[in-house]
MDTraj code that builds the backbone (N, CA, C; nanometers):
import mdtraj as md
import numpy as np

residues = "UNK UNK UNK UNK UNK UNK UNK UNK UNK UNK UNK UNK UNK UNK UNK UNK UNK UNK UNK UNK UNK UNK UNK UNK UNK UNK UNK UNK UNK UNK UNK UNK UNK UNK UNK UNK UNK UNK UNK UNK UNK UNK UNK UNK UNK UNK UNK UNK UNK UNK UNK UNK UNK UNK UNK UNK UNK UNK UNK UNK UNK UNK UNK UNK UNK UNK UNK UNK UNK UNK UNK UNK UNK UNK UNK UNK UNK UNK UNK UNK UNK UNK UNK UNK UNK UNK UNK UNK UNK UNK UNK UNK UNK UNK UNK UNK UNK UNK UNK UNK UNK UNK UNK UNK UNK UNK UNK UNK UNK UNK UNK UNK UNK UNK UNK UNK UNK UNK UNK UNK UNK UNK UNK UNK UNK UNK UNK UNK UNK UNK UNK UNK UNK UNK UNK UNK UNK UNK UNK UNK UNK UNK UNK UNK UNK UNK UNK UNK UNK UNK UNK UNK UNK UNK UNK UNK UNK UNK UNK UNK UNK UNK UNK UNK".split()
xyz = np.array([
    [-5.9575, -1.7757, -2.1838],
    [-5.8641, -1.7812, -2.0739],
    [-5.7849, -1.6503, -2.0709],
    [-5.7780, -1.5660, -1.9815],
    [-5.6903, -1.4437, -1.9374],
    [-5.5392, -1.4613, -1.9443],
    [-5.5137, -1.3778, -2.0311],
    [-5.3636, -1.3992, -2.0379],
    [-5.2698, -1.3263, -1.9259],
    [-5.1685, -1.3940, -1.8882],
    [-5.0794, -1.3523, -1.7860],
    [-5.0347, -1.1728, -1.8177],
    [-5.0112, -1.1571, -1.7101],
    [-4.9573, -0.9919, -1.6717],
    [-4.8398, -1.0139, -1.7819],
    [-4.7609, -1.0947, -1.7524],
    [-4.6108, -1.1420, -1.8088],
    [-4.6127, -1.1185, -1.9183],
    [-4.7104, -1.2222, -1.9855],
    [-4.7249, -1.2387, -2.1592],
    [-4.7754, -1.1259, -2.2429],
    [-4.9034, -0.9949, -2.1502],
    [-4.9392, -0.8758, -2.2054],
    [-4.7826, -0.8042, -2.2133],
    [-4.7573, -0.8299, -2.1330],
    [-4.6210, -0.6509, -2.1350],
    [-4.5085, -0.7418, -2.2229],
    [-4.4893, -0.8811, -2.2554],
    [-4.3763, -0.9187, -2.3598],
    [-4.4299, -0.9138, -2.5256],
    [-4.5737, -0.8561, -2.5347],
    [-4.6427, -0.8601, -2.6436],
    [-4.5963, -0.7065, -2.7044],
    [-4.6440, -0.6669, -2.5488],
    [-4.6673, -0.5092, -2.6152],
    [-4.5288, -0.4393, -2.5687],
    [-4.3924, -0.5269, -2.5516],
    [-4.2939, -0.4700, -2.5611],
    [-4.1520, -0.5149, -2.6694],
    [-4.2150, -0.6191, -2.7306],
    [-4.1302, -0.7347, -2.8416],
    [-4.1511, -0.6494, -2.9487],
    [-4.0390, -0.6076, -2.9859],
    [-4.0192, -0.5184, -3.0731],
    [-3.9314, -0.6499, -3.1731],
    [-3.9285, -0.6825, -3.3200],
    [-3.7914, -0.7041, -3.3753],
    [-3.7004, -0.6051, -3.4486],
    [-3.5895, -0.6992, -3.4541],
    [-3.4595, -0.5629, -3.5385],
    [-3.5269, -0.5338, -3.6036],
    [-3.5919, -0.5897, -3.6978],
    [-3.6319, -0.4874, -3.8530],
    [-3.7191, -0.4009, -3.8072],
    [-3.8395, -0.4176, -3.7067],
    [-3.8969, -0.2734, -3.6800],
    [-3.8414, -0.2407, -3.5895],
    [-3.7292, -0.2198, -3.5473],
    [-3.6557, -0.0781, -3.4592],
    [-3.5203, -0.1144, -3.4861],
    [-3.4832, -0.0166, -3.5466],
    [-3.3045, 0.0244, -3.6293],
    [-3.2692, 0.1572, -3.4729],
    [-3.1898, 0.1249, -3.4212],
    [-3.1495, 0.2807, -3.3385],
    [-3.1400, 0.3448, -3.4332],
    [-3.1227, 0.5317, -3.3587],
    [-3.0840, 0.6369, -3.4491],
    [-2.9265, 0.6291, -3.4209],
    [-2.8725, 0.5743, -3.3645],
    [-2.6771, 0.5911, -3.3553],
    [-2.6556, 0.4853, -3.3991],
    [-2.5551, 0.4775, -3.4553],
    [-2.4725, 0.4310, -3.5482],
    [-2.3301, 0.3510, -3.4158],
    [-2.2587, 0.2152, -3.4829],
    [-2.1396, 0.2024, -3.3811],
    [-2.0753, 0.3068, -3.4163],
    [-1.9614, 0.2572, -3.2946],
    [-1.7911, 0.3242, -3.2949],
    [-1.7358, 0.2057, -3.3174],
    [-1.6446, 0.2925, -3.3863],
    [-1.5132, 0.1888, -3.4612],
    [-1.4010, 0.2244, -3.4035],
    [-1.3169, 0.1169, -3.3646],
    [-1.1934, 0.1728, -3.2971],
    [-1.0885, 0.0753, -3.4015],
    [-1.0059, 0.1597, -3.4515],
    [-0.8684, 0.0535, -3.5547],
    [-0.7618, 0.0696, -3.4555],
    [-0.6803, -0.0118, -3.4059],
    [-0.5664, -0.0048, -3.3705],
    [-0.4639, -0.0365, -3.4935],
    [-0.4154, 0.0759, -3.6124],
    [-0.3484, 0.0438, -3.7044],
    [-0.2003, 0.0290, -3.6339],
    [-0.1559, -0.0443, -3.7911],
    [-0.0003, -0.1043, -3.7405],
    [0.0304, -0.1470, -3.8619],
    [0.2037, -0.1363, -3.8760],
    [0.2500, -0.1375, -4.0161],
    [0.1684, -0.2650, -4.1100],
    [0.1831, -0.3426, -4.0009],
    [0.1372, -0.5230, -4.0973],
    [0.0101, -0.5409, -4.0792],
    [-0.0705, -0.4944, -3.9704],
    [-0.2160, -0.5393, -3.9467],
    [-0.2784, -0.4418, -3.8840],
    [-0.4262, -0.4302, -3.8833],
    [-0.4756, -0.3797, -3.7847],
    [-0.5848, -0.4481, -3.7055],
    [-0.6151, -0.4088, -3.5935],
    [-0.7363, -0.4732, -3.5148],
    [-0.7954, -0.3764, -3.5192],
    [-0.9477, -0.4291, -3.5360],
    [-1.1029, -0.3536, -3.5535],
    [-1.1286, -0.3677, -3.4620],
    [-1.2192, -0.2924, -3.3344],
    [-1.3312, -0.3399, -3.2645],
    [-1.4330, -0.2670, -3.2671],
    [-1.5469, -0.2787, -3.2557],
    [-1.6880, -0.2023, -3.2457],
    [-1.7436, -0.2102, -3.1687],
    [-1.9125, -0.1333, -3.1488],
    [-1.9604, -0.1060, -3.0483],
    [-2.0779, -0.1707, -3.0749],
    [-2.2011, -0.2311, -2.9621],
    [-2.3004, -0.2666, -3.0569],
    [-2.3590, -0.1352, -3.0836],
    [-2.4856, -0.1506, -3.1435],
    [-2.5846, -0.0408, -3.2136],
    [-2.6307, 0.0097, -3.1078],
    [-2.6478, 0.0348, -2.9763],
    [-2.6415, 0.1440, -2.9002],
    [-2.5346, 0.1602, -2.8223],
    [-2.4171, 0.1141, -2.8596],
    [-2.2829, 0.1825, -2.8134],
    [-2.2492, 0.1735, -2.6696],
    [-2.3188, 0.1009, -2.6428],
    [-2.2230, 0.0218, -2.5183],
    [-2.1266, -0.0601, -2.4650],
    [-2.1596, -0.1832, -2.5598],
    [-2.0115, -0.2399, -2.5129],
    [-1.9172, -0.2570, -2.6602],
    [-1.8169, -0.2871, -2.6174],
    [-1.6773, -0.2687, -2.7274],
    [-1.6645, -0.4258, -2.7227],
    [-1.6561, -0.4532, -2.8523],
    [-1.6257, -0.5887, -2.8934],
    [-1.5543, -0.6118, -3.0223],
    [-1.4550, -0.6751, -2.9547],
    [-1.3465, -0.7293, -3.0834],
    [-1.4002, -0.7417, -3.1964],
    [-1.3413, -0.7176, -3.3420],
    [-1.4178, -0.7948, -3.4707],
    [-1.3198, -0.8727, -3.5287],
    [-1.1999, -0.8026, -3.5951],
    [-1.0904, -0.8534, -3.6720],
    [-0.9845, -0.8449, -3.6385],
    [-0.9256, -0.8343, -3.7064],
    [-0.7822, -0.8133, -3.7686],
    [-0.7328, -0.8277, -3.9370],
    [-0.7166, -0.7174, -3.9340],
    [-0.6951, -0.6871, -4.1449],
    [-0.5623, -0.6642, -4.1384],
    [-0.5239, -0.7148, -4.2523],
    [-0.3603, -0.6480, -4.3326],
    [-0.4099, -0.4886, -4.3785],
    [-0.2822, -0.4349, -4.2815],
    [-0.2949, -0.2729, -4.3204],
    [-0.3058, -0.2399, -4.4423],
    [-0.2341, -0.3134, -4.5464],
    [-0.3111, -0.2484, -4.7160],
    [-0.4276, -0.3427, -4.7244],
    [-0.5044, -0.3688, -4.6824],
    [-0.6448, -0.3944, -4.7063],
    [-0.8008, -0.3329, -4.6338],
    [-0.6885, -0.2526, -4.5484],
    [-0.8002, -0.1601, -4.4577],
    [-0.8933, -0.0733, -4.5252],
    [-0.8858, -0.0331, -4.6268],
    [-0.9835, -0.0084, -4.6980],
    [-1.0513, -0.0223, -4.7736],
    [-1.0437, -0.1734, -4.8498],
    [-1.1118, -0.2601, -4.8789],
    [-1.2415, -0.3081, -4.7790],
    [-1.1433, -0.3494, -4.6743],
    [-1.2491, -0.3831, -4.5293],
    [-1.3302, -0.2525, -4.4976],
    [-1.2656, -0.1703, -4.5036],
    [-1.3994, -0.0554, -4.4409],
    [-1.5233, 0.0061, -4.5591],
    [-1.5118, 0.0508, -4.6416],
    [-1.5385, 0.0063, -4.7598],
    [-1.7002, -0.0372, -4.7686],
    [-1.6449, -0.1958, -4.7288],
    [-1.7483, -0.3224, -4.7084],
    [-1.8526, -0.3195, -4.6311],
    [-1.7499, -0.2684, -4.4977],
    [-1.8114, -0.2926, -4.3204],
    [-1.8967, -0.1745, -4.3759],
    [-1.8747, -0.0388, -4.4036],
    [-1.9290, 0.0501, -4.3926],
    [-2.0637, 0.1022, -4.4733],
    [-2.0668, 0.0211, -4.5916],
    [-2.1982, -0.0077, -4.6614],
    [-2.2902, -0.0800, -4.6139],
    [-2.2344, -0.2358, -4.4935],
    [-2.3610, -0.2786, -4.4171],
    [-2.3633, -0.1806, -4.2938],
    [-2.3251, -0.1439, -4.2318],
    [-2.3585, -0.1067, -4.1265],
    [-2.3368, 0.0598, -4.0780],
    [-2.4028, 0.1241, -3.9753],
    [-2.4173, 0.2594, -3.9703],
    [-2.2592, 0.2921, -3.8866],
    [-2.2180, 0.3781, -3.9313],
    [-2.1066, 0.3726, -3.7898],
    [-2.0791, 0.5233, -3.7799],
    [-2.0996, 0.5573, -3.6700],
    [-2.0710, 0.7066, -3.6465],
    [-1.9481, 0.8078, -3.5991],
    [-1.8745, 0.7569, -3.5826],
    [-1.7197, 0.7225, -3.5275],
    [-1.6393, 0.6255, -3.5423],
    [-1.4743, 0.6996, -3.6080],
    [-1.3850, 0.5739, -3.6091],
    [-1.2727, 0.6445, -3.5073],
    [-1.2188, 0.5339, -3.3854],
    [-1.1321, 0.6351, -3.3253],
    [-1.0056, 0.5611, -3.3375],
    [-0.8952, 0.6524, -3.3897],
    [-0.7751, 0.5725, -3.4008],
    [-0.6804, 0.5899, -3.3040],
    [-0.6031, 0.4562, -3.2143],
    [-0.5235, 0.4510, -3.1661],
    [-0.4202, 0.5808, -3.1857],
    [-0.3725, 0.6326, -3.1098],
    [-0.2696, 0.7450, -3.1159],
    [-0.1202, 0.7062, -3.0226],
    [-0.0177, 0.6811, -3.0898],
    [0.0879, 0.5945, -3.0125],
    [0.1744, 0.7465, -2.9199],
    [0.1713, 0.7222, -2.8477],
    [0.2281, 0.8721, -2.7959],
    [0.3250, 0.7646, -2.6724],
    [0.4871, 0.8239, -2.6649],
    [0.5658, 0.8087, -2.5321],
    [0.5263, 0.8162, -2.4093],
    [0.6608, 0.8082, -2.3107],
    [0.6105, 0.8241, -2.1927],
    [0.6204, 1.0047, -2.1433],
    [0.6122, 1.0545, -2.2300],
    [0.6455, 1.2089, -2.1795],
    [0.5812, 1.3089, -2.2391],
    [0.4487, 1.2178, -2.3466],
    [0.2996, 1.2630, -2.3571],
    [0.2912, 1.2607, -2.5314],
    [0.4465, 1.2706, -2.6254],
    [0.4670, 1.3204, -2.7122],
    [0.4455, 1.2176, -2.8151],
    [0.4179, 1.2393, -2.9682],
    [0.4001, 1.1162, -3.0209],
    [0.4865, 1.0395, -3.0516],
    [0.5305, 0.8996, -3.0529],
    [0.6090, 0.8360, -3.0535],
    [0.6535, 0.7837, -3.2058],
    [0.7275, 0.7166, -3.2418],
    [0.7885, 0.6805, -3.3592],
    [0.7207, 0.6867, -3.4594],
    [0.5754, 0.5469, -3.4173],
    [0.4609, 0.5025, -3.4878],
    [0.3822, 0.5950, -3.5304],
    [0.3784, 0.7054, -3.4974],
    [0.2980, 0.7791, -3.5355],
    [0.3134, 0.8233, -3.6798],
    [0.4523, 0.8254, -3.7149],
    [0.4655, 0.9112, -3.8680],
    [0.4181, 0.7864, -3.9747],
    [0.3729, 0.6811, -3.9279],
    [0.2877, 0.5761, -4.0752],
    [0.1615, 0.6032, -3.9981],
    [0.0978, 0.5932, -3.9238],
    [-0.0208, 0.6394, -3.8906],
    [-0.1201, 0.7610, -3.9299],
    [-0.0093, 0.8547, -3.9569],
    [-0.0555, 1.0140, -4.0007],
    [-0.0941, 0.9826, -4.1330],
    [-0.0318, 0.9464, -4.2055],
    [-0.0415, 0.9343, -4.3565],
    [-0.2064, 0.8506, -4.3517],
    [-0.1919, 0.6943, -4.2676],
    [-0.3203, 0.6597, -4.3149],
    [-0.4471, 0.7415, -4.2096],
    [-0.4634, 0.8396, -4.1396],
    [-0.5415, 0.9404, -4.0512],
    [-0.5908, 0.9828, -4.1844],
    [-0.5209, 1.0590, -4.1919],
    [-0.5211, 1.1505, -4.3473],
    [-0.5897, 1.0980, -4.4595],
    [-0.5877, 0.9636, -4.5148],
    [-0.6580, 0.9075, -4.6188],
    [-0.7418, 0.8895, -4.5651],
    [-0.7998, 0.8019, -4.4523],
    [-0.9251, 0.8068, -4.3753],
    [-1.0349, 0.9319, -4.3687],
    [-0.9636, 1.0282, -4.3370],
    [-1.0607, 1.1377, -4.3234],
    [-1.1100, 1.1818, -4.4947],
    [-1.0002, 1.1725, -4.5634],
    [-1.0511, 1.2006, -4.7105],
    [-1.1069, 1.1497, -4.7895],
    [-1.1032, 0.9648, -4.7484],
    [-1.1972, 0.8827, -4.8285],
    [-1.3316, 0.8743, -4.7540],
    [-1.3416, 0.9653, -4.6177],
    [-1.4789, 0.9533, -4.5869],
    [-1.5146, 1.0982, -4.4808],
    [-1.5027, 1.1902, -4.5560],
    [-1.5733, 1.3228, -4.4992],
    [-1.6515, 1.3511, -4.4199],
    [-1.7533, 1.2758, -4.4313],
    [-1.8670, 1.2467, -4.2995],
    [-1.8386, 1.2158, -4.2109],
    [-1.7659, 1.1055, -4.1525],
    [-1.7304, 1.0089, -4.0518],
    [-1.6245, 1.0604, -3.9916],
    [-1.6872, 1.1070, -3.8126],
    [-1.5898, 1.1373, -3.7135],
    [-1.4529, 1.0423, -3.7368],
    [-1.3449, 1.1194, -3.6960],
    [-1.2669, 1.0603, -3.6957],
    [-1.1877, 1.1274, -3.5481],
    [-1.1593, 1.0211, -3.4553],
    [-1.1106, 1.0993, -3.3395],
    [-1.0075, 0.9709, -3.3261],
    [-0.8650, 1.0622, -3.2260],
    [-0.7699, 1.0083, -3.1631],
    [-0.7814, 0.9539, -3.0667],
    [-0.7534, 0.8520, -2.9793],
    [-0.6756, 0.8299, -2.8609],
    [-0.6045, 0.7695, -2.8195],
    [-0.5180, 0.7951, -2.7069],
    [-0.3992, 0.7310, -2.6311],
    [-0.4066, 0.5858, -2.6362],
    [-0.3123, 0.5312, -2.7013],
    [-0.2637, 0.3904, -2.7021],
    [-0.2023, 0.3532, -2.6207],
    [-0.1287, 0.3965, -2.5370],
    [-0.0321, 0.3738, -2.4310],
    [-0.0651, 0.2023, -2.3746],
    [-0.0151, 0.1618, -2.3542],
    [-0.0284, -0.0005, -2.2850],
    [-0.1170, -0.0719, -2.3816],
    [-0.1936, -0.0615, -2.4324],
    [-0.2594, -0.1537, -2.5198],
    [-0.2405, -0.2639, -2.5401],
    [-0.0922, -0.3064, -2.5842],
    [-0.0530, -0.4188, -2.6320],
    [-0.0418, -0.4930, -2.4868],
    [0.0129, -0.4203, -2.4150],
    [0.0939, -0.4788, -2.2839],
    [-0.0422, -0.5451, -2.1980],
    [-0.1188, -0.4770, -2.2141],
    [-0.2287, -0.4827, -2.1420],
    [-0.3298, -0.6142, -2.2205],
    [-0.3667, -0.5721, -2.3850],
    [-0.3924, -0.7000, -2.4310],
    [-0.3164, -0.8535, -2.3548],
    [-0.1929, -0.8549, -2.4125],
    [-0.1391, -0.9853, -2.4398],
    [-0.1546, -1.0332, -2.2333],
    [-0.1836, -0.9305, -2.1647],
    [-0.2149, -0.9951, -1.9979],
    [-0.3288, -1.0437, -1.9813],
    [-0.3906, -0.9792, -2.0625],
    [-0.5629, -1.0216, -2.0662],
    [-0.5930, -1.1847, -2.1230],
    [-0.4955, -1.1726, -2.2257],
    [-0.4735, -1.3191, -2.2546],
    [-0.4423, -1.4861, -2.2020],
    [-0.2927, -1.3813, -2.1058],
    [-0.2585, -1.4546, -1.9768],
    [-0.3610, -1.4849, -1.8433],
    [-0.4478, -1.3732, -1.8247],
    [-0.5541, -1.3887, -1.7493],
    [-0.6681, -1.4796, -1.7411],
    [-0.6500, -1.4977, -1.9229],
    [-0.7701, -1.5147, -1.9754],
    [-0.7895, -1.7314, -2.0228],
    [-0.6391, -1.7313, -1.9365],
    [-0.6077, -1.8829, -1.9835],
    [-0.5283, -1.9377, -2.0756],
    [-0.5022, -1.9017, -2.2081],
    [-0.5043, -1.8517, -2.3270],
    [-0.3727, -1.9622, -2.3663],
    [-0.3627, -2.0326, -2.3830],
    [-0.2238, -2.1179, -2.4368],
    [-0.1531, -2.0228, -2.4565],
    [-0.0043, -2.0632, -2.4841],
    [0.1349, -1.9615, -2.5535],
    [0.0794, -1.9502, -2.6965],
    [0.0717, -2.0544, -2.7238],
    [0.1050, -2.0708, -2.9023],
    [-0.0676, -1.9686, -2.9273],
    [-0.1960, -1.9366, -2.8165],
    [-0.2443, -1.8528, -2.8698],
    [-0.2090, -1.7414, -2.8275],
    [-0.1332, -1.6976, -2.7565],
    [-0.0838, -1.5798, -2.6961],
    [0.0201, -1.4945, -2.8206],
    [0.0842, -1.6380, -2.8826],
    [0.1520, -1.5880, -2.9736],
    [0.0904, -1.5171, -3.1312],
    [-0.0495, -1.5241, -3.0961],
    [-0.0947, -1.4870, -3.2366],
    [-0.1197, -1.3058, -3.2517],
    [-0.0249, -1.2851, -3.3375],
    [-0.0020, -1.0966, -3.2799],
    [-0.1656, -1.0444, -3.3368],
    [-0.2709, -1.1359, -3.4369],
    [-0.3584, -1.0681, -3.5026],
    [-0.4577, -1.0557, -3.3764],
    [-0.4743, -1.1505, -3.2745],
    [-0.5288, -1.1531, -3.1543],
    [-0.5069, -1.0483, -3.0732],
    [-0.3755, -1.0441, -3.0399],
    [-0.3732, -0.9214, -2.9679],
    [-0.3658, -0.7661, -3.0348],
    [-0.3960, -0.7805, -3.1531],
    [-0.4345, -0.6430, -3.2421],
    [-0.5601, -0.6068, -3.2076],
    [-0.6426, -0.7623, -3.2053],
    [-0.7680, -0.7029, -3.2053],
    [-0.8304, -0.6899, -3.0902],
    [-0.7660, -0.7485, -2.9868],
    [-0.8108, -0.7285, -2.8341],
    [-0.7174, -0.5715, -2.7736],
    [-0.6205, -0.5320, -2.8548],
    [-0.5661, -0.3727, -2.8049],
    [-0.7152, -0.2555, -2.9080],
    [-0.6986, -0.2977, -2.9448],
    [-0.8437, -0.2314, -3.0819],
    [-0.9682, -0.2044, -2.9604],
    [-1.0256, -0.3598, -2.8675],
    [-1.1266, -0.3655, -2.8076],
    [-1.0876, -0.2474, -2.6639],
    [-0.9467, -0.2824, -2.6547],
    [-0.9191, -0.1606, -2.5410],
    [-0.8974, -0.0596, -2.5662],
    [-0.9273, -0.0279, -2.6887],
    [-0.8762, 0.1171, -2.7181],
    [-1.0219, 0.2075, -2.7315],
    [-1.0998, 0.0908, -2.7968],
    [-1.2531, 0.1173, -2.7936],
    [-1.3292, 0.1925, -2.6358],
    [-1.2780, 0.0418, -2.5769],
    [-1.3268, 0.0521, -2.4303],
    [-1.2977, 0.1593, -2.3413],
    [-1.1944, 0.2003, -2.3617],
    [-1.1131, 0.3219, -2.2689],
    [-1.1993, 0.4534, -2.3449],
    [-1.2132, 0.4793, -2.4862],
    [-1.2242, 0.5968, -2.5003],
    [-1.3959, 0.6236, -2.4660],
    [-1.4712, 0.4697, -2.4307],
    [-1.6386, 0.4701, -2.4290],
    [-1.6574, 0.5580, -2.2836],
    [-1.5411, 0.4824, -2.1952],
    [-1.4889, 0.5440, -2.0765],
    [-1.5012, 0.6651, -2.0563],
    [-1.3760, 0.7549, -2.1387],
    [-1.3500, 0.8805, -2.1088],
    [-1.4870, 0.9484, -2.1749],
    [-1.5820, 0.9180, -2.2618],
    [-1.6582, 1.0169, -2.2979],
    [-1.8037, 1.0220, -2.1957],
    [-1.7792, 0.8559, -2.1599],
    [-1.8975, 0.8526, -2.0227],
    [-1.8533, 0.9848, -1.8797],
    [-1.7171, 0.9693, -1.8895],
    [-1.6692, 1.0474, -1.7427],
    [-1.6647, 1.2024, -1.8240],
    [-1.6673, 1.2273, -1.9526],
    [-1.7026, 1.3578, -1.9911],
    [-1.8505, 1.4477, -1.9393],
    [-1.8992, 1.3310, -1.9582],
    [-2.0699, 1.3908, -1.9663],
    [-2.1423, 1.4657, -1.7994],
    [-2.0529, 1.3552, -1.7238],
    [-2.0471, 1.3408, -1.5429],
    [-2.0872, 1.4983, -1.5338],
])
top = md.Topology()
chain = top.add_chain()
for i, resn in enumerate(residues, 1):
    res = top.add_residue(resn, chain, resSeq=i)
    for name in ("N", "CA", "C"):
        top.add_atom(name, md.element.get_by_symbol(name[0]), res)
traj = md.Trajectory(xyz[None], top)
């Protein structure tokens, strides 16, 4: 019996994960913060930005550490808290310190900035948008890790409108 058009081209196009790994690696976006941070990543060809966690800031490198032995990641981009008049804002002077250990506990691994501006504001609406009870609205590790996913998302943004 002749097999369908359909079933030849899903034969000879069914690839699984284990035989095809991409050559790129995710992006990691941390939105750090004194008490926690939110993770989000990219999948393995770096398209969409998706929430992962939320870690206690002294355990962030424990967690990366971990994450970073399973998986490839080619970029970590950290939130950068800057005012309304472009300059960096308060948050920034505990942020620098952990920039700084980041880049030194891992030499290889891009490490790039960007604008945080609204993040939070913008999370915790997304929430409201999103249905979200109070009492889950109130969970700050949630909206760490959904400002993390926008911080991801915005910068996938600006490097798509780079290339233009």
């Amino acid at each position: 019996m002749p097999q369908s058009h359909a079933s030849e081209c899903f034969r000879n196009f069914a690839v699984s994960k284990k035989e095809y790994q991409p050559d790129m690696g995710r992006i990691m976006a941390i939105d750090y913060g004194r008490k926690r941070c939110g993770i989000a990543v990219t999948d393995e060809f770096q398209l969409i930005a998706n929430g992962l966690t939320t870690v206690r800031s002294h355990d962030i490198f424990d967690f990366l550490t971990s994450y970073l032995a399973q998986e490839k990641v080619d970029a970590v981009v950290i939130g950068e808290p800057k005012d309304m008049q472009n300059n960096p804002s308060e948050a920034a002077r505990y942020i620098e310190p952990f920039v700084n250990r980041l880049k030194k506990a891992y030499p290889l691994l891009a490490v790039q900035r960007f604008d945080e501006r609204f993040t939070s504001v913008m999370a915790f609406q997304s929430m409201i948008d999103a249905g979200l009870s109070k009492k889950k609205r109130q969970d700050k590790s949630l909206v760490d890790t959904i400002s993390a996913t926008l911080i991801l998302q915005s910068y996938m943004e600006s490097q798509k409108n780079q290339r233009k």
